[in-house]
C-alpha positions in Angstrom: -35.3 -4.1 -9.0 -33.0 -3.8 -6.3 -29.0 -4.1 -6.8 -27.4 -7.6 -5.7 -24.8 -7.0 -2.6 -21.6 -8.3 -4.9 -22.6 -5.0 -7.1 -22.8 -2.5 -5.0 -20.0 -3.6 -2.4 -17.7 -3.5 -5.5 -19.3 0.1 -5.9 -18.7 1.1 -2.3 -15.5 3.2 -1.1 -12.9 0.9 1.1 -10.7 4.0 1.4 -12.3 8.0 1.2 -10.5 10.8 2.0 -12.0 14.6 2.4 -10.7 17.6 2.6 -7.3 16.2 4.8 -5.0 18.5 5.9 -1.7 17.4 7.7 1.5 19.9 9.2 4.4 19.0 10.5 5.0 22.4 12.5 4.7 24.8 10.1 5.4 22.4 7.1 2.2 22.1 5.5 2.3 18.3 4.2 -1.2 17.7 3.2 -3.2 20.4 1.7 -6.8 19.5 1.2 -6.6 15.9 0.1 -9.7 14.2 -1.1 -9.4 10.8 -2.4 -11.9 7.7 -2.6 -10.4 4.3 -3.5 -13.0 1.4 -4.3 -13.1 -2.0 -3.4 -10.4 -3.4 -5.9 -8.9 -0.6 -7.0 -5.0 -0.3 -7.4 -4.5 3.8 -7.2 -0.3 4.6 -7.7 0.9 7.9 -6.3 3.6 9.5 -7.6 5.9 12.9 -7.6 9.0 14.2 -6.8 10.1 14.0 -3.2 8.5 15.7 0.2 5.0 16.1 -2.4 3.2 14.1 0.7 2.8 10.7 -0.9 4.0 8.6 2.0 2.4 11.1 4.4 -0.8 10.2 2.6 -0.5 6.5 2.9 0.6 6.9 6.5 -2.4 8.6 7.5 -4.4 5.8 6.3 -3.6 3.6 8.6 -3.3 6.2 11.8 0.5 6.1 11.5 0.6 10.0 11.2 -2.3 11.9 12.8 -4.3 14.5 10.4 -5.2 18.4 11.5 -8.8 18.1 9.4 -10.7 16.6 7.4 -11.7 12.6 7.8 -10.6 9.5 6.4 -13.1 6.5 6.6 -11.4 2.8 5.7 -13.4 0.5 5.3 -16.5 1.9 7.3 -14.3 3.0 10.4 -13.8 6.5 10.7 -10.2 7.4 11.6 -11.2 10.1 14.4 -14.1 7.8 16.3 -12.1 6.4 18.6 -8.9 4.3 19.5 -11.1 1.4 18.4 -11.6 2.9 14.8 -8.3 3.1 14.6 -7.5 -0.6 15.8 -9.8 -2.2 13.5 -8.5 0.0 10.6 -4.7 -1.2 11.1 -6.8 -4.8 11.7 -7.5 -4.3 7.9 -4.9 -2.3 5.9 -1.7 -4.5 5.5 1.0 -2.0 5.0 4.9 -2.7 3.5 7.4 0.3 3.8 10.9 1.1 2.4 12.6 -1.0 4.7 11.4 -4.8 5.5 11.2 -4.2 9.4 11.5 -8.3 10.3 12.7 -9.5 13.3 16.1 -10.6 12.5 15.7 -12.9 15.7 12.8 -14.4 14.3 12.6 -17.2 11.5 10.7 -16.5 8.1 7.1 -18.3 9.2 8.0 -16.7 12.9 7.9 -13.4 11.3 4.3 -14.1 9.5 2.3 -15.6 12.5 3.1 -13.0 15.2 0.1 -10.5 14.4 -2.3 -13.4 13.4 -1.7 -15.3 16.6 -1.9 -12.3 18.7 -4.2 -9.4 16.5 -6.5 -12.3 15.5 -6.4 -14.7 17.8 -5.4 -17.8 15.5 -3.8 -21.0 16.8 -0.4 -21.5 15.9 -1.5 -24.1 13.8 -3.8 -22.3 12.3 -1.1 -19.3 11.9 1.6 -21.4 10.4 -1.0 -22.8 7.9 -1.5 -19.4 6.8 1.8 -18.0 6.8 3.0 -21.1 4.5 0.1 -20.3 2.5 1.3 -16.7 1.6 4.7 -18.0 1.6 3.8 -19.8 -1.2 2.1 -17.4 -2.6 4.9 -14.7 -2.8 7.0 -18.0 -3.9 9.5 -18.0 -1.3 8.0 -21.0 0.6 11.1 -22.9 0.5 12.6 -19.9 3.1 10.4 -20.1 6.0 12.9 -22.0 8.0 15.5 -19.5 7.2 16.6 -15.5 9.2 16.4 -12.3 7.3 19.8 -11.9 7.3 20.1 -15.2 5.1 18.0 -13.8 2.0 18.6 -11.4 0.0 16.8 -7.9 -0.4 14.2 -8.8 -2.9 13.4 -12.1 -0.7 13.2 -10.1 2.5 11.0 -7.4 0.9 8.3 -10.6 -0.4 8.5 -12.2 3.0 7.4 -8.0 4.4 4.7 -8.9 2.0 3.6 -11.9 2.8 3.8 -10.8 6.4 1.1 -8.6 5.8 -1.0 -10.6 3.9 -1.2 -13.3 6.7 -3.8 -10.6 8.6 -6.1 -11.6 5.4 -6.5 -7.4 4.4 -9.2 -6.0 2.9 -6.6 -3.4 1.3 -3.0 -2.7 0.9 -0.3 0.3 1.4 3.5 0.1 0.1 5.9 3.0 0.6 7.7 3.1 -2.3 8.8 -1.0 -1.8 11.0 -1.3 -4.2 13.7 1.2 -3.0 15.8 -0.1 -0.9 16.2 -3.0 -3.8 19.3 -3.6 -5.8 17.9 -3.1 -9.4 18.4 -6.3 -9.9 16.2 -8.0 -7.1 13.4 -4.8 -8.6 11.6 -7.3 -10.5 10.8 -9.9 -8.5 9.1 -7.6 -5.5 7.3 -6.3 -8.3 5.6 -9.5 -10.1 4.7 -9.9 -6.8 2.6 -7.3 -6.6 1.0 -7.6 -9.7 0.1 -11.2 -8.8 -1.9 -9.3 -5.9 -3.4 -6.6 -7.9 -4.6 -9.6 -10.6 -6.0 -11.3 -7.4 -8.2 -8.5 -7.3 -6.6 -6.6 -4.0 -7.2 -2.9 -3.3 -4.0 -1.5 -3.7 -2.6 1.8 -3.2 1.3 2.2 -4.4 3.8 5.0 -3.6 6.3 4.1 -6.3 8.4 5.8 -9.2 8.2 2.4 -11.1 6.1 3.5 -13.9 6.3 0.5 -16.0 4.2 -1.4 -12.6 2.3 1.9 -13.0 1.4 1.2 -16.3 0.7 -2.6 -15.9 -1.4 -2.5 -12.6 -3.1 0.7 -11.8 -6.6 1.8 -12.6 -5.5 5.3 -11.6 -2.5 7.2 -11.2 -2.2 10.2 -8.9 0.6 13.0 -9.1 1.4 15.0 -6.4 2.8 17.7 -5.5 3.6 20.4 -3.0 1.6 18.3 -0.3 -1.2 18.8 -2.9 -2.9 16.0 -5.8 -2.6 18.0 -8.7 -3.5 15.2 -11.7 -5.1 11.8 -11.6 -6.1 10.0 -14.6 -6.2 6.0 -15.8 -2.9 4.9 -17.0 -3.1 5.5 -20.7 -4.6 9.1 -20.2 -1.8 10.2 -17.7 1.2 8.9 -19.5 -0.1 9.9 -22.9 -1.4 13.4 -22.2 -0.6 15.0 -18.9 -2.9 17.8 -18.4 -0.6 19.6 -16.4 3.1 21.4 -16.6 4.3 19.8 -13.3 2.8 16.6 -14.7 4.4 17.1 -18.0 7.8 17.9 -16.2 8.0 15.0 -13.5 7.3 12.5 -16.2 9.8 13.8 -18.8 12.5 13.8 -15.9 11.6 10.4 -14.2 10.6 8.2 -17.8 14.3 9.6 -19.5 16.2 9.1 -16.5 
């Protein structure tokens, strides 16, 4: 009896990494990476800072260039061509630090830019989906508004939301939360979970560990350019295999 498509696509990578290695002249950033995220799947990274988790997530998506090794996304090899590379950035949404919006440029502007000209959508059919995920990320009431008029946490859900409007197949965020007021934390993040309950593949550098908790199937630890520990949720936050694990944790959940 053969195995019906919905099963095994949800069995099939959308993200593998092997054996990626990454310098920045003689920093080595990446040392032999290997990673495979399903279909689904909300991975968090985590460690203390320069371990290589925003290197990782940038590589994804061809925004830093690899010295070996070979990421696939979503069946499109990273190193096949300029093409490969297109369609991958096609279908990774990705949301950094900062919101990167066109100050110039209203709300809905800001969301139907890529769709009208990476897709090929009518503006119509642009501005439909922009107020869609507008909605979605519950700040439709803005889309007439600039940047500049919303606050941090607004701005950050309207990155979002920009990113969803090229329909992904999977998501990055570089650490989103912080450049936030602690205050404005929350709302960015219920965001997020909304996605990962919506059943979107995920992958999260963040030192929230409570989302971490909530959301991830697995949480990765890295350090030294290196993964050293990845585990489901209740396994990594109750029993760390490892010292630097062990360490990191005690410093960043008692801070």
């Amino acid at each position: 009896m053969t195995e019906p498509n919905s099963a095994r696509n949800a069995t099939a990578p959308m993200i593998e990494m092997r054996h990626v290695e990454k310098f920045y002249g003689p920093f080595h950033a990446l040392k032999d990476v290997n990673l495979t995220v399903a279909k689904g799947e909300k991975i968090v990274l985590c460690g203390p800072s320069g371990s290589g988790k925003s290197t990782l997530i940038r590589c994804i998506n061809h925004l830093e260039s690899i010295k070996s090794g070979e990421i696939t996304v979503a069946g499109h090899r990273l190193s096949d061509s300029q093409k490969a590379v297109d369609a991958v950035r096609r279908e990774v949404g990705m949301v950094f630090q900062q919101f990167n919006l066109f100050p110039h440029k209203t709300v809905l502007e800001n969301c139907i830019l890529a769709p009208m000209r990476v897709r090929g959508l009518s503006r119509a059919e642009a501005e439909a989906t922009g107020r869609k995920y507008l909605e979605r990320v519950r700040i439709g009431d803005q889309a007439a508004k600039y940047p500049a008029q919303l606050s941090g946490g607004q701005q950050q859900r309207v990155a979002i939301a920009r990113a969803l409007c090229m329909e992904p197949m999977a998501m990055l965020f570089d650490e989103p939360t912080s450049a936030l007021d602690p205050e404005m934390v929350k709302e960015v993040l219920d965001t997020m979970v909304l996605l990962a309950r919506d059943g979107m593949t995920m992958i999260c550098v963040t030192h929230e560990m409570g989302f971490a908790r909530q959301v991830a199937d697995r949480v990765i630890f890295m350090a030294d350019g290196a993964i050293v520990e990845e585990n489901d949720p209740e396994s990594f936050f109750r029993a760390p295999a490892h010292a630097r694990t062990r360490a990191f944790l005690g410093e960043i959940l008692h801070h």
